[in-house]
mmCIF file as Biopython writes it, N, C-alpha, C and O atoms, coordinates in Angstrom:
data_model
#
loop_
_atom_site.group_PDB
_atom_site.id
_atom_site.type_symbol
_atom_site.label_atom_id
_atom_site.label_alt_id
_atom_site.label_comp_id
_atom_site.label_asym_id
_atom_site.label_entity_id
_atom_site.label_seq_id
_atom_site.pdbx_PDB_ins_code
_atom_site.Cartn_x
_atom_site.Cartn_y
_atom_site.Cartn_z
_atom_site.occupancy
_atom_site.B_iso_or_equiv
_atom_site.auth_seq_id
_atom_site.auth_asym_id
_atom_site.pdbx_PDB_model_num
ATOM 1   N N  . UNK A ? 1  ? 137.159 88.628 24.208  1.0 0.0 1  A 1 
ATOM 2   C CA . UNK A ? 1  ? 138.124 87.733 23.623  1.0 0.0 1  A 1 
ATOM 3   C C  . UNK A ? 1  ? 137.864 87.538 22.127  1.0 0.0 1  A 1 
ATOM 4   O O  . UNK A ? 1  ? 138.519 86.742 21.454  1.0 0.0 1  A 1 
ATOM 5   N N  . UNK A ? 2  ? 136.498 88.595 21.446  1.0 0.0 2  A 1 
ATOM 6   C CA . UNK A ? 2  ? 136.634 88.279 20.205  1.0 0.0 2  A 1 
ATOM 7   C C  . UNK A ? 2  ? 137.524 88.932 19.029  1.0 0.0 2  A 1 
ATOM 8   O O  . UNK A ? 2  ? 137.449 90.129 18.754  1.0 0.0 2  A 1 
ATOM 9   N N  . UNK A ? 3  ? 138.111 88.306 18.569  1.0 0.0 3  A 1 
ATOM 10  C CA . UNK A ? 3  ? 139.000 88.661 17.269  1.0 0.0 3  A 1 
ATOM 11  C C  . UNK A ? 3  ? 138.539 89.508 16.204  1.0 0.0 3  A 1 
ATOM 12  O O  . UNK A ? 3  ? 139.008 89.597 15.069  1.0 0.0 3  A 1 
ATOM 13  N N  . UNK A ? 4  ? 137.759 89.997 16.605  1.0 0.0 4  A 1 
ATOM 14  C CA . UNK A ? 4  ? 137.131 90.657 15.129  1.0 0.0 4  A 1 
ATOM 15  C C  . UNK A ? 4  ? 136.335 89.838 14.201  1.0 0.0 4  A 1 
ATOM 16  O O  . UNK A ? 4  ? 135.674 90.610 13.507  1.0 0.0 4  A 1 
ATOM 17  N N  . UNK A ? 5  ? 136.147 88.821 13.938  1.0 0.0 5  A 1 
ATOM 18  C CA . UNK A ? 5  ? 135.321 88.368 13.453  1.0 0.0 5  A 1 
ATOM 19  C C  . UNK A ? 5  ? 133.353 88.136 13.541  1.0 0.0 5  A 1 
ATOM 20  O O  . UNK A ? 5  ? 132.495 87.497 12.933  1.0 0.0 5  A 1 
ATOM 21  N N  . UNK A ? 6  ? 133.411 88.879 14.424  1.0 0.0 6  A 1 
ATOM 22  C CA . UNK A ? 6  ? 132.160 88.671 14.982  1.0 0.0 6  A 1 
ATOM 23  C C  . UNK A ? 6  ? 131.525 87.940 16.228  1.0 0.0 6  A 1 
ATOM 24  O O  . UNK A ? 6  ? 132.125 87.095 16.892  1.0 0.0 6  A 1 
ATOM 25  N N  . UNK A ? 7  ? 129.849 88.502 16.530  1.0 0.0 7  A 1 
ATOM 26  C CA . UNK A ? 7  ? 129.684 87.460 18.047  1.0 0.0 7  A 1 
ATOM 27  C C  . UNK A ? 7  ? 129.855 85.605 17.408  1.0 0.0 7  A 1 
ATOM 28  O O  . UNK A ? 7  ? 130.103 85.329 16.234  1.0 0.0 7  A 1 
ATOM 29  N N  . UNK A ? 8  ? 129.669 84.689 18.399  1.0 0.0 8  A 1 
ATOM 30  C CA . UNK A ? 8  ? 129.397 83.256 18.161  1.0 0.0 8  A 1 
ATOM 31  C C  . UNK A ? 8  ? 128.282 83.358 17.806  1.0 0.0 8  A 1 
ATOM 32  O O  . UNK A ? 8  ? 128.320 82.623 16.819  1.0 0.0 8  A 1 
ATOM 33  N N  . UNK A ? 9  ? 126.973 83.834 17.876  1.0 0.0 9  A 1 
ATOM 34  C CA . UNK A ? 9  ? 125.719 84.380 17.354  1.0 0.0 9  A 1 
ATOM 35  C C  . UNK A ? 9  ? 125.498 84.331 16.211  1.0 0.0 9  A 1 
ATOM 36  O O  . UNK A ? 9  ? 124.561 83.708 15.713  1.0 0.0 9  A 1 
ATOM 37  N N  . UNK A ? 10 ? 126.523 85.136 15.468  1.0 0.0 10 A 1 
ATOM 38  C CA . UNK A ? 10 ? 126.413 85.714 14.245  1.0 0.0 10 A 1 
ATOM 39  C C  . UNK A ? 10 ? 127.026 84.779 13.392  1.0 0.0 10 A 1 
ATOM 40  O O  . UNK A ? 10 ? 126.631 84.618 12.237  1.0 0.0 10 A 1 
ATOM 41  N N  . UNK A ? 11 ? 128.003 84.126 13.899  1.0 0.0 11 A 1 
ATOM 42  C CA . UNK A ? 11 ? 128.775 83.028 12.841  1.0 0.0 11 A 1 
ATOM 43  C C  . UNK A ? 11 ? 127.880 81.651 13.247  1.0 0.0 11 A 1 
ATOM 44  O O  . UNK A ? 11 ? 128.273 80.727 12.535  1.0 0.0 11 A 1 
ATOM 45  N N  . UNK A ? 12 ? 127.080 81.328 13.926  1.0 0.0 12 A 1 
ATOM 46  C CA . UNK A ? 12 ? 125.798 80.480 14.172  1.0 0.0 12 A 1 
ATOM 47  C C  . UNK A ? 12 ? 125.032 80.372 13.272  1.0 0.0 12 A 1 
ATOM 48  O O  . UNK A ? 12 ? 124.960 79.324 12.630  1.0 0.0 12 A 1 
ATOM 49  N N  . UNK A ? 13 ? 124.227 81.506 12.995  1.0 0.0 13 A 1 
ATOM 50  C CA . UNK A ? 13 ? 123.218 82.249 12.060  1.0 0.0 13 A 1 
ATOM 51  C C  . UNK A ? 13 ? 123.627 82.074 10.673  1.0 0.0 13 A 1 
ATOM 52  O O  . UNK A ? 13 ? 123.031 81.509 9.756   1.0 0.0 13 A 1 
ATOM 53  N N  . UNK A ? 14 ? 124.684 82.625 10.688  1.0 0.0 14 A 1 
ATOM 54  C CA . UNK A ? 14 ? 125.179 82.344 9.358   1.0 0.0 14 A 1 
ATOM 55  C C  . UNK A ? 14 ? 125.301 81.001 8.676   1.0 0.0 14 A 1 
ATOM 56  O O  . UNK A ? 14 ? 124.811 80.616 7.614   1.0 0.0 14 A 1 
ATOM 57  N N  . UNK A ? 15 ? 126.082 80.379 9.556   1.0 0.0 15 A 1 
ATOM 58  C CA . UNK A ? 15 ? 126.114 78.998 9.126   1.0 0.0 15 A 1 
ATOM 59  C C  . UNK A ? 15 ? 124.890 77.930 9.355   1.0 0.0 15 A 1 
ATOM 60  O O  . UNK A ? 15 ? 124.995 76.752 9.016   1.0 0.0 15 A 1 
ATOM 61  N N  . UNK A ? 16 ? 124.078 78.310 9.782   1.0 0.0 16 A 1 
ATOM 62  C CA . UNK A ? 16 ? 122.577 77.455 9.727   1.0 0.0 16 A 1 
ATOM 63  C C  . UNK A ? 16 ? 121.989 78.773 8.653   1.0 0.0 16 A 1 
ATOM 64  O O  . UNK A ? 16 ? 120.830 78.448 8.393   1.0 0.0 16 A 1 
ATOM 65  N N  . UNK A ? 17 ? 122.170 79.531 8.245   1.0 0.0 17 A 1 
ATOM 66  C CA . UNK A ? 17 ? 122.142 80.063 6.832   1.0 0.0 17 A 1 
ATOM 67  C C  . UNK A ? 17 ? 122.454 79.442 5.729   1.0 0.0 17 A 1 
ATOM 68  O O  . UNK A ? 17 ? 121.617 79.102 4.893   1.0 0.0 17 A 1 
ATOM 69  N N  . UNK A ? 18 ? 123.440 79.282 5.654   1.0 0.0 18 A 1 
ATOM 70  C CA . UNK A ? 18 ? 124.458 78.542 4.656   1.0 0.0 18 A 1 
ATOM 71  C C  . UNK A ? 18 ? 124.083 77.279 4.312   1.0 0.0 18 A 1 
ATOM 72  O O  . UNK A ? 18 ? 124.047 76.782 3.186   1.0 0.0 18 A 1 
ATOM 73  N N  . UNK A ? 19 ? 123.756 76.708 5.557   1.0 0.0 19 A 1 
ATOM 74  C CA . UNK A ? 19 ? 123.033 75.165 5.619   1.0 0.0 19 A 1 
ATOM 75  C C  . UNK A ? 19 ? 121.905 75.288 4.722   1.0 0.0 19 A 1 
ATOM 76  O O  . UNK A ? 19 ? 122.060 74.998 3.536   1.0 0.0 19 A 1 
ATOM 77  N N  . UNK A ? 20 ? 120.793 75.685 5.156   1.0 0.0 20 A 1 
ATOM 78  C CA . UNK A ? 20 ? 119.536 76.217 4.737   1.0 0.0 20 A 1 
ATOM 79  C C  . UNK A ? 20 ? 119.562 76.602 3.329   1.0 0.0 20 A 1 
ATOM 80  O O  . UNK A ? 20 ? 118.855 76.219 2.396   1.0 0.0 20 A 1 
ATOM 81  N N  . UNK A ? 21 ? 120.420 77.348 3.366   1.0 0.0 21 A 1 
ATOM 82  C CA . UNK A ? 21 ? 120.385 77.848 1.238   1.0 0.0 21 A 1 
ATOM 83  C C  . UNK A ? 21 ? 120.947 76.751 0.377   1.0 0.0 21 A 1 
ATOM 84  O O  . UNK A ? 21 ? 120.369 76.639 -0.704  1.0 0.0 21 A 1 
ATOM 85  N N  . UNK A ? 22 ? 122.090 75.783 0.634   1.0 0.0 22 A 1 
ATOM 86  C CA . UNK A ? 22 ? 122.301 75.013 0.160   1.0 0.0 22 A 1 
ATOM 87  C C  . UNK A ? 22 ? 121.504 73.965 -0.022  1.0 0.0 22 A 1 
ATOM 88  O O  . UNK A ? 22 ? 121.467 73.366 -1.097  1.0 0.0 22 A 1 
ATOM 89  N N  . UNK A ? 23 ? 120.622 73.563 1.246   1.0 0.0 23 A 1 
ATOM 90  C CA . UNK A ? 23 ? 119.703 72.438 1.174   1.0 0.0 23 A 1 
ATOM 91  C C  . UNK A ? 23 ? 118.602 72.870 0.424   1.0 0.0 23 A 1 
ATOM 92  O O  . UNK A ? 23 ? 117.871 72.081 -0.175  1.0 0.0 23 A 1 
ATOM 93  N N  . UNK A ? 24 ? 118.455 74.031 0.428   1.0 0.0 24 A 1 
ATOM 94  C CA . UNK A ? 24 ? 117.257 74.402 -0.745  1.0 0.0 24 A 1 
ATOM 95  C C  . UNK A ? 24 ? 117.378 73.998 -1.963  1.0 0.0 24 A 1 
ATOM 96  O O  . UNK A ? 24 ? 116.812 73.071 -2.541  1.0 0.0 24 A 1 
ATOM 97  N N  . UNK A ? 25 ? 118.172 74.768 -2.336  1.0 0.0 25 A 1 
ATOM 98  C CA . UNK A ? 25 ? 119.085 74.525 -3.573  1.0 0.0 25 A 1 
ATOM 99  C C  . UNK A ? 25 ? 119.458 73.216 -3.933  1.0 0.0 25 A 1 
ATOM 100 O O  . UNK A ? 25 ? 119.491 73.065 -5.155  1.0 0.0 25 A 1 
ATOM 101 N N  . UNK A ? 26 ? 119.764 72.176 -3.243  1.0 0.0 26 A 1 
ATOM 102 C CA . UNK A ? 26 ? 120.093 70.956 -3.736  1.0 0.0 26 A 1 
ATOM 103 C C  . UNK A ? 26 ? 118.663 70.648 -3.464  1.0 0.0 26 A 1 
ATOM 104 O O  . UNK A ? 26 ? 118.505 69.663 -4.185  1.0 0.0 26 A 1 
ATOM 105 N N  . UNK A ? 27 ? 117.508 70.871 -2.873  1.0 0.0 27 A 1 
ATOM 106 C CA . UNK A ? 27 ? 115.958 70.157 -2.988  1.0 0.0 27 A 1 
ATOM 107 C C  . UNK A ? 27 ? 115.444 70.861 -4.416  1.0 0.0 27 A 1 
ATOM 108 O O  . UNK A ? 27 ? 114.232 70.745 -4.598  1.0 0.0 27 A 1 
ATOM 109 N N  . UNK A ? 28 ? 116.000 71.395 -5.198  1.0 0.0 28 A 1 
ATOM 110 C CA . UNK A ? 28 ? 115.445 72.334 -6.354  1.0 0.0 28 A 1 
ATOM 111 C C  . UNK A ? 28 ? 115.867 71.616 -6.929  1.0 0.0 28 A 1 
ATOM 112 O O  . UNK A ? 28 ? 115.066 70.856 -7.472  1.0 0.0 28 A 1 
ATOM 113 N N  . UNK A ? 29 ? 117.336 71.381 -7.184  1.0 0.0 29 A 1 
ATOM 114 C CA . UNK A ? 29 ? 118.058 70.634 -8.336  1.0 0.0 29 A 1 
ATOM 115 C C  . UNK A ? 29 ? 117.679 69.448 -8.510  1.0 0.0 29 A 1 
ATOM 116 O O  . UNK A ? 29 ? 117.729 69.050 -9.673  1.0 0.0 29 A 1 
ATOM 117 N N  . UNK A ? 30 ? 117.153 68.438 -7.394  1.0 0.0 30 A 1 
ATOM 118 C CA . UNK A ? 30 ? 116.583 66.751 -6.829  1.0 0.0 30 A 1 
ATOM 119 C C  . UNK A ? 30 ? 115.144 67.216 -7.903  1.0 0.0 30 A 1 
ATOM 120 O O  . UNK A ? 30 ? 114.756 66.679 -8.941  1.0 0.0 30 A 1 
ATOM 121 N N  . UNK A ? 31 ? 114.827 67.912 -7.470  1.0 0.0 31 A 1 
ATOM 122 C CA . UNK A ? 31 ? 113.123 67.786 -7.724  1.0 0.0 31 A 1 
ATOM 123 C C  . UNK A ? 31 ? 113.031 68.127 -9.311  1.0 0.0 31 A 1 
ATOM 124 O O  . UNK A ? 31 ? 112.359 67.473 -10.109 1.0 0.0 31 A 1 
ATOM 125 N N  . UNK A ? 32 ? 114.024 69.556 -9.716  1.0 0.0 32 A 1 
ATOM 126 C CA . UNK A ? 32 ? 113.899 69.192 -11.196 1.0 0.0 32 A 1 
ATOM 127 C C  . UNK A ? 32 ? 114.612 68.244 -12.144 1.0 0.0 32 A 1 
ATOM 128 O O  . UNK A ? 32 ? 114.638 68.331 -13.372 1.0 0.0 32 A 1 
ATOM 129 N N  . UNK A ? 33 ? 115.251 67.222 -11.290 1.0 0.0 33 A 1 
ATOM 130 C CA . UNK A ? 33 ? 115.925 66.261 -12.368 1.0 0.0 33 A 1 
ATOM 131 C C  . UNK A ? 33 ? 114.242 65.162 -12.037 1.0 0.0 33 A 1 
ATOM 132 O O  . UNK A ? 33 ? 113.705 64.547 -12.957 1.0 0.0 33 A 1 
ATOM 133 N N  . UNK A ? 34 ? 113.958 65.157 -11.281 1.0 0.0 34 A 1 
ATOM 134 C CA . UNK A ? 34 ? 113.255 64.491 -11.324 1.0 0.0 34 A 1 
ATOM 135 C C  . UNK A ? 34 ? 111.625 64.722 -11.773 1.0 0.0 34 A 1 
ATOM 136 O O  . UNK A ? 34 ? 110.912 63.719 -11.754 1.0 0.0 34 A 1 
ATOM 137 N N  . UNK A ? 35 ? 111.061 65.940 -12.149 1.0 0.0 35 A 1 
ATOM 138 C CA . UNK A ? 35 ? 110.351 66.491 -12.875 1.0 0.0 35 A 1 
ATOM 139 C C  . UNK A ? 35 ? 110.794 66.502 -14.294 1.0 0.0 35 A 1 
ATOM 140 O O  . UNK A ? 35 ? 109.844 66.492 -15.076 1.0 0.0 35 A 1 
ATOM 141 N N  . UNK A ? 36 ? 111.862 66.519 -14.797 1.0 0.0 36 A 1 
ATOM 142 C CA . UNK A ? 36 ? 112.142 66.905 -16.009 1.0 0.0 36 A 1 
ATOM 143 C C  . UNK A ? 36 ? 112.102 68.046 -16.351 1.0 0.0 36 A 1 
ATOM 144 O O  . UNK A ? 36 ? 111.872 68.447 -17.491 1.0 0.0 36 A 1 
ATOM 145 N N  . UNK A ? 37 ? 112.386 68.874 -15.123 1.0 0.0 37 A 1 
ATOM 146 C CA . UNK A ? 37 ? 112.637 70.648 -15.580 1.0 0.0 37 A 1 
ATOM 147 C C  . UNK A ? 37 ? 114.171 70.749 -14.821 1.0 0.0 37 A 1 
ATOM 148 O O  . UNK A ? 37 ? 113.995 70.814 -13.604 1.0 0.0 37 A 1 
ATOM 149 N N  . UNK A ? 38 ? 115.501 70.778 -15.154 1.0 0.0 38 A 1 
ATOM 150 C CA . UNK A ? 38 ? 116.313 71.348 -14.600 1.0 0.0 38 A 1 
ATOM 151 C C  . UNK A ? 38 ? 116.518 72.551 -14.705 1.0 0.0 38 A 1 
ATOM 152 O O  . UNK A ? 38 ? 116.035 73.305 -15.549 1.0 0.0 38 A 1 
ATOM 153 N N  . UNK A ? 39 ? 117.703 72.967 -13.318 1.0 0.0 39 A 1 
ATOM 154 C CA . UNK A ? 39 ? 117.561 74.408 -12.920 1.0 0.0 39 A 1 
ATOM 155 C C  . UNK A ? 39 ? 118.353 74.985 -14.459 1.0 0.0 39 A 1 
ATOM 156 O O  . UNK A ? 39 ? 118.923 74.385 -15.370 1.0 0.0 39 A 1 
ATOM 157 N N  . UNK A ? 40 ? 118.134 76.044 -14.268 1.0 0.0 40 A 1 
ATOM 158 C CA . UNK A ? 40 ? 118.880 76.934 -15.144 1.0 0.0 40 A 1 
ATOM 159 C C  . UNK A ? 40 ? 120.385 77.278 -14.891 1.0 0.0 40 A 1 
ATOM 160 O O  . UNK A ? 40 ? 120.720 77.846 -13.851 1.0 0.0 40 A 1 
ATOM 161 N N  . UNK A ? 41 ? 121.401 76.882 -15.979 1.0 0.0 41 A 1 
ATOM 162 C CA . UNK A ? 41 ? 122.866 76.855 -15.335 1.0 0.0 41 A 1 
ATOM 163 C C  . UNK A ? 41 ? 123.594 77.981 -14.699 1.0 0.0 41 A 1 
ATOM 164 O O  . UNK A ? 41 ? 124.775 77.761 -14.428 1.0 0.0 41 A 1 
ATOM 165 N N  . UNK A ? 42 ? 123.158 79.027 -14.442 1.0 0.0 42 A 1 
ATOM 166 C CA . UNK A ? 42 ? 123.296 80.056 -13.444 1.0 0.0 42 A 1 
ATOM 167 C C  . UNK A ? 42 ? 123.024 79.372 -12.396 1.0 0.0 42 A 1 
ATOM 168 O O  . UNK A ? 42 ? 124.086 78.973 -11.917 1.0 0.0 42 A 1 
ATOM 169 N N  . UNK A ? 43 ? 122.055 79.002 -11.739 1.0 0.0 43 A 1 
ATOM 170 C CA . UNK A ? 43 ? 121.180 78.397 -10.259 1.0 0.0 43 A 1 
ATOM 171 C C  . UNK A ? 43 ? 121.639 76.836 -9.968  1.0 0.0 43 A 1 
ATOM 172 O O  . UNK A ? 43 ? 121.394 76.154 -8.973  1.0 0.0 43 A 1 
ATOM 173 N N  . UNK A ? 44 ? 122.446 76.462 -11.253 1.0 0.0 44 A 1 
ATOM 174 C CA . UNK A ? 44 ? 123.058 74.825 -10.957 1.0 0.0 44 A 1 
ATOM 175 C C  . UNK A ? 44 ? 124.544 75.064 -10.403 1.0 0.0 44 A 1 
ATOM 176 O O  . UNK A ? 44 ? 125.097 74.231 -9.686  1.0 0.0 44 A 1 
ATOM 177 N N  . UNK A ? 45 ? 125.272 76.519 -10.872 1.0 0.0 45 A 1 
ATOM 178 C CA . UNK A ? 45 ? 126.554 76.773 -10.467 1.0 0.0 45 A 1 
ATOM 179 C C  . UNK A ? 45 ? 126.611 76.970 -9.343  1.0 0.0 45 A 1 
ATOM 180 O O  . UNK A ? 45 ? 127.570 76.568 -8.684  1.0 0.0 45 A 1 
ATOM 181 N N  . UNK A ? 46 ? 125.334 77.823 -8.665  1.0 0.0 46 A 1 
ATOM 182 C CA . UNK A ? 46 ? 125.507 78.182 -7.432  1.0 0.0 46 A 1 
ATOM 183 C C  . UNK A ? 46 ? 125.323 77.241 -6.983  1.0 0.0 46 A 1 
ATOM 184 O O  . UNK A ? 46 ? 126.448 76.843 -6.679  1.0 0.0 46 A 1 
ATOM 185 N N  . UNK A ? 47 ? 124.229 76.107 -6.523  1.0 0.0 47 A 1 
ATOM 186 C CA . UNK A ? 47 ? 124.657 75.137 -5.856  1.0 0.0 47 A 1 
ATOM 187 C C  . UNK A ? 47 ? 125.712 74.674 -5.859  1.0 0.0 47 A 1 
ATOM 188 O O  . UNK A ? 47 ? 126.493 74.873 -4.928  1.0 0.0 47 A 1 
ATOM 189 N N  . UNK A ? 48 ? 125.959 74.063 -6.726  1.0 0.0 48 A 1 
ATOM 190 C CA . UNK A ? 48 ? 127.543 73.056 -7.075  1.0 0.0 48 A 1 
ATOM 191 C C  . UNK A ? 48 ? 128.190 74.297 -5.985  1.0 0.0 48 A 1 
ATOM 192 O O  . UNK A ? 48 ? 128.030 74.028 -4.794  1.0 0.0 48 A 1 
ATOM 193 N N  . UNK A ? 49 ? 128.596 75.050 -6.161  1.0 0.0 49 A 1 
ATOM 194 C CA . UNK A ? 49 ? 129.651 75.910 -5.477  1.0 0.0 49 A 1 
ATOM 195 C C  . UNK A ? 49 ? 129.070 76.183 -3.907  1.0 0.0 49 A 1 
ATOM 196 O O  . UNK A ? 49 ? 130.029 76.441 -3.181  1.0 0.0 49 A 1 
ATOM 197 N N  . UNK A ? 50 ? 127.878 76.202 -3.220  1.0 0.0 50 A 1 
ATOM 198 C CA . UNK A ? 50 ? 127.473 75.989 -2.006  1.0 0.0 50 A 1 
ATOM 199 C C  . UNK A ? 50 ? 127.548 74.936 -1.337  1.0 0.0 50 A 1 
ATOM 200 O O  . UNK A ? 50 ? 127.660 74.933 -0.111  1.0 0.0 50 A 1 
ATOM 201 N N  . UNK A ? 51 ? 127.476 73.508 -2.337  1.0 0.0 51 A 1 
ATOM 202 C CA . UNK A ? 51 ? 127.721 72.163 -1.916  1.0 0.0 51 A 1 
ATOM 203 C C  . UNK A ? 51 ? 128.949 72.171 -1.144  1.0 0.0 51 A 1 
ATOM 204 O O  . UNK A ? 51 ? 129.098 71.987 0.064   1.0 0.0 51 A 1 
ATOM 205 N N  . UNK A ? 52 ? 129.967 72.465 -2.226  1.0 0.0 52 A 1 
ATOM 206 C CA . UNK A ? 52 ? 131.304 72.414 -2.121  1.0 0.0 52 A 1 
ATOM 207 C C  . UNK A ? 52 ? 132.099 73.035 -1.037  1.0 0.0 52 A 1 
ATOM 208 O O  . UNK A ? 52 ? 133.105 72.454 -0.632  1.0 0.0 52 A 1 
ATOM 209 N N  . UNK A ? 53 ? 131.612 74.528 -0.378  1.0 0.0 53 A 1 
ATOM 210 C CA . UNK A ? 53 ? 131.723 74.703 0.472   1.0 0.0 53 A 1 
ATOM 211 C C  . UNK A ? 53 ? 131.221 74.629 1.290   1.0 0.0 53 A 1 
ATOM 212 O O  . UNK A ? 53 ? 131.896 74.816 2.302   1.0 0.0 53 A 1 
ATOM 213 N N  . UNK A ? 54 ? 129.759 74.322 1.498   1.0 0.0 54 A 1 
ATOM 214 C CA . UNK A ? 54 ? 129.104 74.160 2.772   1.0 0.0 54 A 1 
ATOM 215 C C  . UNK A ? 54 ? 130.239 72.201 3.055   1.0 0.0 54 A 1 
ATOM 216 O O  . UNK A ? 54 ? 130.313 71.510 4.071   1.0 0.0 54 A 1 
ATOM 217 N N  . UNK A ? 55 ? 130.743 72.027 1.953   1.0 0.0 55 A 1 
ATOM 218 C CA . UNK A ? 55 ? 131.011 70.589 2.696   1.0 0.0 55 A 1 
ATOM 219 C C  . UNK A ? 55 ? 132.433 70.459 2.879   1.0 0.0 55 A 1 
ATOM 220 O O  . UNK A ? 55 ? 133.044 69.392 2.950   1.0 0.0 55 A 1 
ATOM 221 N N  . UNK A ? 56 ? 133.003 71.821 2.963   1.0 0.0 56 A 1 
ATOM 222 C CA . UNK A ? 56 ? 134.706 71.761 3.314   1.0 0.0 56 A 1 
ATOM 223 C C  . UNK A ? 56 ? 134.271 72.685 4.740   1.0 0.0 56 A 1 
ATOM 224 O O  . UNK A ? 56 ? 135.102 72.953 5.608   1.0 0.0 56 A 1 
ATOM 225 N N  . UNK A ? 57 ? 132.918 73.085 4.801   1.0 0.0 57 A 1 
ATOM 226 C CA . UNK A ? 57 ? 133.273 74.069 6.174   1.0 0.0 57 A 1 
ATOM 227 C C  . UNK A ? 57 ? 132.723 72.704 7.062   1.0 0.0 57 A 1 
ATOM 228 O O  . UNK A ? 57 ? 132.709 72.733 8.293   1.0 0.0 57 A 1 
#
């Protein structure tokens, strides 16, 4: 019955992927505002843009 999109497995994985890289990423960005080293604005875009969708999916 799958559509082509893949097993439930794989879109699982992924998305506790997705979870996981974003929460990194926002524990990087937390820790260097609060060190006084922020990320570099390459590595601040990607969050911002993982936030954003990890929080519309």
């Amino acid at each position: 019955m799958s559509s082509g999109l893949g097993s439930p497995l794989s879109c699982l994985l992924t998305g506790w992927g997705w979870v996981l890289l974003t929460s990194l990423l926002g524990l990087a960005t937390f820790l260097g505002i609060v060190h006084g080293a922020p990320l570099p604005p390459g590595l601040r875009l990607l969050h911002v843009h993982g936030a954003l969708i990890g929080g519309l999916l």
